[in-house]
C-alpha positions in Angstrom: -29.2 -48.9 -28.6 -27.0 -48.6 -31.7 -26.1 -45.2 -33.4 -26.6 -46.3 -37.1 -25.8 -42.8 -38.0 -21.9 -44.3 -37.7 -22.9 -47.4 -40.0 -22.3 -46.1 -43.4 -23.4 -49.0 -45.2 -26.8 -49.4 -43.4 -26.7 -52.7 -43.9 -28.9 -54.7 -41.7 -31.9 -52.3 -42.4 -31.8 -53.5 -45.8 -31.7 -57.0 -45.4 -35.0 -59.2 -46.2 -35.5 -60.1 -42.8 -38.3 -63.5 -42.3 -39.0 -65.0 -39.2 -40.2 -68.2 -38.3 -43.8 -68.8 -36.8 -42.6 -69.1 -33.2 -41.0 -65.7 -33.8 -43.2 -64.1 -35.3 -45.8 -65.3 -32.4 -43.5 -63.1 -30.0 -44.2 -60.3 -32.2 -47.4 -60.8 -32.1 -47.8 -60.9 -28.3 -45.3 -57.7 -28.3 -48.5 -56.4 -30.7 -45.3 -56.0 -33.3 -47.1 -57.9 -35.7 -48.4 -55.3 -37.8 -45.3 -54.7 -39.7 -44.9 -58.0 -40.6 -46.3 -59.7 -43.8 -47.2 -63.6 -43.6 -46.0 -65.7 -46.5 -49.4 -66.9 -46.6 -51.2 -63.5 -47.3 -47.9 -62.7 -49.6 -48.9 -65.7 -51.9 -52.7 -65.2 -51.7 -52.3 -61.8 -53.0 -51.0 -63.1 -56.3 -52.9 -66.1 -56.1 -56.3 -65.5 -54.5 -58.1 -68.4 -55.8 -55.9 -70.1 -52.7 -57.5 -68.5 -49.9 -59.5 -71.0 -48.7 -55.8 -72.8 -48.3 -54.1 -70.2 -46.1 -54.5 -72.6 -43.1 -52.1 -75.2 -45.2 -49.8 -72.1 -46.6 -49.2 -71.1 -43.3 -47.5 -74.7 -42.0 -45.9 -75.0 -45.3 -44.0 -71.8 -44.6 -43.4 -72.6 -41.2 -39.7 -72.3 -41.0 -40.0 -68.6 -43.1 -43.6 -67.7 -42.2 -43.2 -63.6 -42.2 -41.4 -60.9 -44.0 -40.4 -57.4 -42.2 -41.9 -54.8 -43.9 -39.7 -52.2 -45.9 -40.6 -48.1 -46.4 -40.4 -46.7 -49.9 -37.0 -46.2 -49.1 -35.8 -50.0 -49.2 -35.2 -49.5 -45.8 -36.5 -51.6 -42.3 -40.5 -50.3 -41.5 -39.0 -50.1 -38.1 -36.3 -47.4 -38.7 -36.9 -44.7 -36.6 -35.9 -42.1 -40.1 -35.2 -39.0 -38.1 -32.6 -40.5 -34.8 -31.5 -43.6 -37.4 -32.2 -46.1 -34.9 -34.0 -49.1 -34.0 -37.5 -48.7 -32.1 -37.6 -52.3 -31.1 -33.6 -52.4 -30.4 -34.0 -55.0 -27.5 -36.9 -57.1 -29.1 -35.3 -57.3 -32.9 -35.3 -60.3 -34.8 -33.2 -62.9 -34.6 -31.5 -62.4 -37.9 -31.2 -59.0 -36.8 -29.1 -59.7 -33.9 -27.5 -62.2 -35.5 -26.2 -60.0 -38.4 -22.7 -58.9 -37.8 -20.1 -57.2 -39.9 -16.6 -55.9 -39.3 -18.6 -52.0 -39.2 -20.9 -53.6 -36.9 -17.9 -55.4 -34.6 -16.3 -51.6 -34.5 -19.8 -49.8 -33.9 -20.6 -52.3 -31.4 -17.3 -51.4 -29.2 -17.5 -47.8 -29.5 -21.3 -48.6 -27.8 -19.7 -50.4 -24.9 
């Protein structure tokens, strides 16, 4: 697990992290998918006269079908606040693992 205390900038518990429907279906079975929010329910909540469509919203937004939820704080729902690190470190997202600054490059050796 990363020590995000030594990350200054925080970054990658900021960012607006989707996932795609096959991901988001391993989040599910991890029973993960509770802090995530479907682009489908997103859009029905401003447009509720759609609902009957979510069925179609959902395959339109296939590639990007759910959102990560944030805290008040701006920052990732699955921030542990009090240790500053990751409660699903090994089952992240994707873009989550993927995300990689020169902080991260230097944080990442001090880990190893």
């Amino acid at each position: 697990m990363i020590d995000c205390l030594k990350c200054v900038n925080s970054g990658c518990c900021k960012l607006d992290v989707e996932v795609d429907r096959t991901e988001f279906q391993r989040f599910k079975a991890l029973r993960l998918d509770k802090y995530f929010e479907t682009r489908a329910d997103i859009f029905i909540k401003k447009e509720p006269r759609y609902n009957e469509q979510k069925e179609i919203l959902n395959k339109m937004y296939e590639a990007n079908f759910a959102v990560l939820k944030k805290g008040k704080d701006g920052l990732c729902v699955l921030l542990d606040r009090d240790s500053m690190k990751c409660k699903i470190y090994e089952d992240r997202p994707k873009v989550c693992k993927d995300y990689i600054t020169d902080r991260c490059t230097k944080i990442r050796k001090l880990k190893d």
